[in-house]
Steps between C-alpha positions, in 0.01 A plus 500: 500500500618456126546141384673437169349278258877358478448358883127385424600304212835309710295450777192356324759309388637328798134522717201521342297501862720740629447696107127505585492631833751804381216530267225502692698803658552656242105510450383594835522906420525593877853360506679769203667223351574538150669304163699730300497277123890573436525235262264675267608885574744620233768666741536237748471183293874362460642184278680231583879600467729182325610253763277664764276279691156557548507531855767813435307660205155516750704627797636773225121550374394570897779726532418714165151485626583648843700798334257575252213544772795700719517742164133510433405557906673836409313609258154504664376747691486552876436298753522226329821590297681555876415106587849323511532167368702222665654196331415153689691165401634242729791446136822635701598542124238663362475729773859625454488540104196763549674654770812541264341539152177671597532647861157379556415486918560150563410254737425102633212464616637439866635893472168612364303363781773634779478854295135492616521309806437850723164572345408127455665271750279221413735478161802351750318176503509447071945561503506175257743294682569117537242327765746351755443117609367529843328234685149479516476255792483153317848423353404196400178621293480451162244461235419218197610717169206666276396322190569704169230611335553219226466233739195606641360539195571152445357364800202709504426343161573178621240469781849511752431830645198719540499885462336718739535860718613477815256576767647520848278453788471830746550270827841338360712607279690161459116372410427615088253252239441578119138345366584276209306231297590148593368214323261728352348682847645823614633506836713621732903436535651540825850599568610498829851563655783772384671213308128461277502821429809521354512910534177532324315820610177602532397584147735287326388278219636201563622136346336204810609183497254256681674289778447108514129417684726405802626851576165679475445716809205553695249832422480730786630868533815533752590818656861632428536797703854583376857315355597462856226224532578327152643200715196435690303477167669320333574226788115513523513360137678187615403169584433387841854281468649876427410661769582230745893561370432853492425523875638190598172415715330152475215637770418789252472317181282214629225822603523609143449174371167495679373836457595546191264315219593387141395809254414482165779607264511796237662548186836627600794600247790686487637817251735365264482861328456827496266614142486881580597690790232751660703633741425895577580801735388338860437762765614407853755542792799394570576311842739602728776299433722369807878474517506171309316629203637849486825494308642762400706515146816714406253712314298568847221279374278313751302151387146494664207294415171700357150382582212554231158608644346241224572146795532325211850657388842362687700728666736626259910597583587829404806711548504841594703825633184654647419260767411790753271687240341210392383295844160543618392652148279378277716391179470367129770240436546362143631120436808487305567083525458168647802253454522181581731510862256791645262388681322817425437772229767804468376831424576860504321832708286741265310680709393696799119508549532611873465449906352157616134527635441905313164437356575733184836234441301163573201588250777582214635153596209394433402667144840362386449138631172458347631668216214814476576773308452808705742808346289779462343571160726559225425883326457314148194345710361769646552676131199279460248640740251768405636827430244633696612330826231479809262725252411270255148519477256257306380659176262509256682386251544159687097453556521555125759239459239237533465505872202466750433768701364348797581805798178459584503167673512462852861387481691420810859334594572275817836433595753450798551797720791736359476345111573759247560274170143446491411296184111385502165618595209363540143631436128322517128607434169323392362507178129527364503145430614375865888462416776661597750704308820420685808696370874398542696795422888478479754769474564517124880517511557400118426807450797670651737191453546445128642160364874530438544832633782564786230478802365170365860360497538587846158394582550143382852518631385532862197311446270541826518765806635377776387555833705548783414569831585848506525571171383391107741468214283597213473385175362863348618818600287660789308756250358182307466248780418742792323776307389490121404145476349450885116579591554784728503721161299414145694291356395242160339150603448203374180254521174422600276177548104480483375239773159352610413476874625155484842663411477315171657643223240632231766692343859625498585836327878611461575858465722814525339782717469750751449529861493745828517255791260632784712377803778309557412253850722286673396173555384646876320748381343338176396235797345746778296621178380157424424440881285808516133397427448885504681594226327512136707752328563385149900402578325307827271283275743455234767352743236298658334374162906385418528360820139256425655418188792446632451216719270296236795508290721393722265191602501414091899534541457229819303285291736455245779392736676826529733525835492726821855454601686693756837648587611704828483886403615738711490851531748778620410783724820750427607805715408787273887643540714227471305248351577267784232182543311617828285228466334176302236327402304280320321631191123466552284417169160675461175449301635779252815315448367225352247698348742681272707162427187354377460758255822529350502127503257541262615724255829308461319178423294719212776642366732215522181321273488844239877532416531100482211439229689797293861468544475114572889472437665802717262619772635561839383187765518411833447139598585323863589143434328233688733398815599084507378314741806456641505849660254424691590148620677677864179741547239212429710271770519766721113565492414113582622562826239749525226274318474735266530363111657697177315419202821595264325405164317803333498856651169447565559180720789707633258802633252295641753333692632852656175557571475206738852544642387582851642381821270548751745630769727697289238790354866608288542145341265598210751833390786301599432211243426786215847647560662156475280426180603818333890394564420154317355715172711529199594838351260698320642641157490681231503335157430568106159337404662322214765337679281233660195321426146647617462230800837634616351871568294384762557709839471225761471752852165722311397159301460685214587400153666822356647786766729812402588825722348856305365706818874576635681674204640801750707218687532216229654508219284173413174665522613785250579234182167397597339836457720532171313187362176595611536802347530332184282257565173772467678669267623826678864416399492413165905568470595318778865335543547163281679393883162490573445181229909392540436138699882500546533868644182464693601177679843655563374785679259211708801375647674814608172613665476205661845557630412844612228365722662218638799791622253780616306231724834415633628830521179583709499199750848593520426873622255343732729315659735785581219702601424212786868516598475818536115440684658243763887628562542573839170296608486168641077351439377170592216449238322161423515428122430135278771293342424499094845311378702214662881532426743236596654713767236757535159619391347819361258658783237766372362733782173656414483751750747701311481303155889415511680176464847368566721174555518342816835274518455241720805526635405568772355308856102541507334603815822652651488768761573806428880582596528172343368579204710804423803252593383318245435755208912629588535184446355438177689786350802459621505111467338531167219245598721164609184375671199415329192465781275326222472223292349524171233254381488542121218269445269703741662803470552527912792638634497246878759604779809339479549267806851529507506900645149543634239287721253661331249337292360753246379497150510812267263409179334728263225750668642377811461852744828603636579772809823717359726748537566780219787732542769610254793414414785765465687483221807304580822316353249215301218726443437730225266736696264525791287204466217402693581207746226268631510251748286241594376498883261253535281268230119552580265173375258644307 
């Protein structure tokens, strides 16, 4: 595609957004999109003719423009001189004068995309056309206007309004908050109801204006399964007095009025503005639409309603000719605009991704949701690699290059079963005086990825690995990550620390150098070998000396304050063929697990101290904020049931107290207060040392004072700056980038990595959770399992047998038989959850059966043990994709 500079300019003109995106375009090589400058070529440049206007002279210049290239096609050779060039303008006059004057092969754009609409019938969708008025089910609906930008800018200075993004909760899309600084403490906003959120979107930076103290809403998380149940919601929202004219029942309202307590109030506001759009391709499915909302246009279009896989999106109305082609596909759908009388977004088709429930489709879904980058390597990448390919050998030239050659150390790796991209290893033996030499070696990647190059773009484009359950994005090509830079050849290391039996540090020594790793274990095997009394073989004794070491350090680590958390990880057995889950499990932790940890633990903390005391201004952090106690307010309630106490105020007070967490008659209570610690933890991040204040480093879950990540530079991006500054740092780089001393550039790139790893983790809990779809379709299992969150109209259930969790609605009756049960679950969907069995006690955080269906006297609490039902979902009319459905059978005291 050839755009003129003519068109740029006009339309930079009239949109700069819209300018900038046709940019961006026009940057992104894979697309062949080019600017032809025919304002500053000599034959195609025209004047402005007397009494023309200037919207006539540029049509002229694009016409000029269009025969020159027609005349200067010709003269190139074949094949490219045979390529025909076509015309496109929507100007019915423009398109007739180059007809006449020029005979250039005209056409609109709605004849263009019907001249390809055989080889790409996807294009019938994009025929630019007016957007008929149809109904979207709430005539009545309409909106409170936007703010301009002006005003809010007013208001925002003013104190009126406070600015924020929009964060939607995953339970409730009519639920979203911003955090904002009120009388000088940052806290959350609520915004609750469609009306609130005034078309904000997830993403959306937006203008909140707080509501009077008498119209704050109560906190607590309310599940909104779809926009057929908006009504229920958003009665629940009203006052007693409401709902009594609502359902015209005196009996009903005098039980709420008793069951229901007064509840402290939250911030709450309402968006009086939208700052800056971040809406973006949303992959999804359409729903089937029924004879009310399938109409059908004079141009054969049909108006169905999309549903994002992100719950946080509303279902957005699209139009379409392909209705047939498109149902029960995976799609990406694009938003186009939100007025005022539509109750939801309008948007247009893009693309077809592919069938509903392939496993290939659903994990591209995924990469595009989460936003990973996963095209395969460019060739101006792989240009990059060693000329020599897999034969790269280590030379002597490099040993001369100020490197240690230390090949003949008992070197050895230990990693998960199957790992490839293996970065460190790990050597130990005695010395004369009664130390140890422990070595850290880590694959030396800076030496194959060169700052600024095209591999290091991509590299800190992508940012991290990321690790699906059958398959890995990766950040390097395979040669580097899988090959060159990984153990299982000789590859250049980094690193080595001198420590007394004590495992105190005498002395730290940084340096470039050689290695031949002996073996590379898995964590089984590295473990039968430390089991083994028999076996004194130098790799034996090494792993064992690491091992003693090991655990003293860890006991200095527990000393300190530093956390052991916890988090249900499971593992996929997959059929070797099809890579279908045959089975899962829990993944077990070993000795040599926390072995290794401890050790590269270490060598992050000492490097994170070298690069700091020499580039004090730009080196490459990692810090974990210390959580408020008000995460942990629900938790430490929770635990006083179980006389157990949470002792919130250092680390240290906080690991002694997980110590002591035990419940006598639960043996699981101890892991089970760990996981729900971990989920009350603030984010760690990455951050530029001399954007905060030394305090502010501090690592709060290792309790120590200075933390950065150098032993994983095959599969971070992070960890290879870090090796950059190291380098320099002992003075093996003395040309190094001056990004590496650029406090501006280096806490730039902070934040995108940070983003990176926030999407990968998603992206990967994400595959998990199709991969347990997958796991459970077809199966019906009755499983025990603890409650670990308390929503208003359901609760999150974790089940440790197989390490899942899911949302129980409590919609419906407890302690139902069987046949009634499954009544009861048709129910549910079809009836959209119109009774609720439970009544939620904010103040206690119990959900208490709701006399007014059920006899039943049960109380569903945090860790309470609950008897239910897994099975999946099919995809249907509200649901994006299979989706694992539990359902609660019977609460268990614990």
């Amino acid at each position: 595609m050839i755009i003129l500079q003519t068109c740029l300019d006009e339309l930079k003109h009239k949109s700069v957004p819209v300018y900038n995106r046709v940019r961006l375009l026009v940057e992104n090589k894979e697309k062949q999109i080019f600017v032809f400058l025919n304002e500053h070529h000599l034959n195609t440049f025209v004047d402005r003719k007397r009494e023309e206007s200037m919207n006539d002279r540029n049509d002229r210049a694009i016409r000029v423009a269009a025969k020159w290239y027609v005349e200067h096609l010709k003269k190139i050779p074949q094949p490219i001189g045979n390529v025909s060039l076509k015309f496109i303008t929507d100007d019915k006059l423009n398109k007739e004068l180059a007809k006449k004057e020029y005979q250039l092969n005209t056409f609109n754009t709605k004849e263009l995309i019907l001249d390809f609409k055989s080889q790409y019938p996807e294009l019938e969708d994009m025929v630019v056309e007016n957007y008929e008025d149809v109904s979207t089910g709430d005539k009545d609906f309409i909106y409170e206007e936007h703010l301009s930008l002006l005003q809010m800018s007013s208001g925002l200075k003013n104190g009126l309004y406070y600015q924020g993004t929009l964060n939607i909760s995953n339970h409730n899309y009519l639920e979203g908050s911003i955090f904002a600084t009120i009388d000088g403490v940052e806290t959350s906003i609520k915004i609750s109801g469609r009306n609130s959120l005034n078309r904000g979107i997830q993403g959306d930076i937006v203008a909140v204006k707080l509501l009077p103290r008498s119209e704050w809403k109560c906190e607590g998380d309310d599940v909104v399964l779809n926009e057929e149940n908006d009504n229920e919601f958003e009665m629940d929202r009203m006052n007693v007095d409401e709902i009594d004219e609502e359902e015209k029942s005196e009996s009903i309202a005098k039980k709420l009025k008793k069951t229901i307590e007064p509840l402290e109030t939250k911030p709450t506001g309402k968006v009086v503005g939208i700052i800056k759009r971040n809406w973006r391709p949303y992959c999804g499915t359409i729903e089937k639409p029924n004879s009310n909302q399938s109409q059908t246009t004079t141009s054969n279009f049909q108006h169905v309603n999309f549903w994002a896989f992100d719950r946080r999106v509303p279902k957005i109305r699209i139009k379409t000719r392909q209705l047939k082609n498109l149902f029960g596909k995976r799609i990406i759908v694009s938003i186009d605009s939100w007025g005022v009388k539509e109750k939801n977004p309008r948007g247009h088709f893009v693309k077809v991704l592919g069938e509903v429930g392939d496993k290939q489709t659903e994990t591209e879904m995924l990469l595009l949701e989460f936003d990973v980058p996963f095209a395969p390597f460019a060739p101006v990448v792989n240009a990059c690699l060693p000329v020599e390919g897999d034969k790269w050998k280590v030379t002597d030239d490099d040993l001369l290059n100020g490197r240690q050659d230390f090949r003949h150390l008992d070197v050895c790796s230990i990693d998960p079963p199957g790992c490839t991209d293996i970065d460190d290893a790990l050597h130990a033996r005695i010395l004369p005086n009664g130390n140890y030499s422990v070595g850290v070696h880590i694959a030396d990647v800076s030496h194959f990825v060169k700052s600024g190059n095209a591999m290091d773009s991509e590299a800190s484009r992508r940012g991290t690995t990321v690790y699906l359950v059958d398959k890995r994005i990766d950040m390097l090509p395979a040669l580097l990550g899988t090959n060159l830079c990984s153990l299982h050849c000789n590859v250049d290391r980094l690193a080595f620390s001198e420590i007394t039996p004590d495992a105190e540090i005498v002395h730290a020594e940084y340096t470039k150098s050689v290695i031949r790793s002996r073996a590379s274990f898995t964590y089984d095997e590295a473990q039968a070998r430390l089991d083994d009394p028999k076996l004194i073989d130098p790799i034996s004794i090494g792993i064992k000396t690491l091992n003693m070491l090991a655990k003293k350090l860890r006991k200095k680590r527990m000393d300190k304050g530093a956390l052991v958390l916890a988090s249900p990880e499971v593992r996929f057995n997959l059929e070797n063929d099809s890579q279908d889950p045959v089975d899962v499990e829990m993944k077990e932790l070993k000795d040599t697990n926390a072995l290794v940890e401890e050790f590269m633990l270490l060598a992050n903390i000492h490097v994170a101290k070298k690069i700091s005391q020499i580039f004090p201004d730009s080196s490459m952090l990692r810090r974990h904020p210390k959580p408020p106690d008000s995460n942990f307010e629900g938790l430490k309630n929770a635990c006083k049931i179980y006389d157990v106490t949470l002792d919130v105020t250092t680390s240290k007070t906080l690991a002694d107290s997980l110590d002591k967490a035990v419940y006598p008659k639960e043996p699981y209570f101890n892991k089970l207060v760990r996981i729900m610690t971990t989920r009350c933890m603030m984010q760690a991040v990455y951050f530029c040392s001399g954007t905060l204040a030394e305090p502010e480093f501090w690592h709060y879950g290792l309790a120590t004072e200075i933390y950065t990540h150098f032993t994983s530079p095959i599969r971070r991006y992070a960890d290879l700056v870090v090796h950059r500054l190291l380098a320099a740092c002992i003075g093996y780089d003395k040309q190094y980038s001056s990004e590496l001393v650029d406090k501006s550039k280096m806490s730039e790139l902070c934040q995108v990595l940070n983003y990176r790893h926030r999407q990968a983790q998603q992206a990967a809990r994400s595959s998990v959770e199709l991969y347990t779809n997958l796991y459970f379709k077809g199966k019906t299992i009755q499983e025990e399992g603890f409650v670990i969150r308390i929503l208003k109209n359901g609760f999150n259930v974790l089940i440790p047998r197989y390490g899942i969790e899911g949302l129980v609605y409590t919609s419906s009756s407890p302690l139902a038989k069987e046949e009634e049960q499954e009544q009861e679950e048709k129910n549910s969907t079809n009836n959209n959850l119109k009774k609720n069995f439970f009544i939620f006690d904010q103040k206690n955080q119990i959900l208490k059966t709701n006399e007014i269906y059920t006899k039943s006297k049960v109380e569903i609490k945090l860790f309470s043990k609950v008897l239910v039902r897994v099975i999946v979902e099919e995809a249907g009319k509200q649901s994006q994709r299979d989706k694992l459905f539990i359902r609660l059978v019977e609460p268990v005291v614990l």
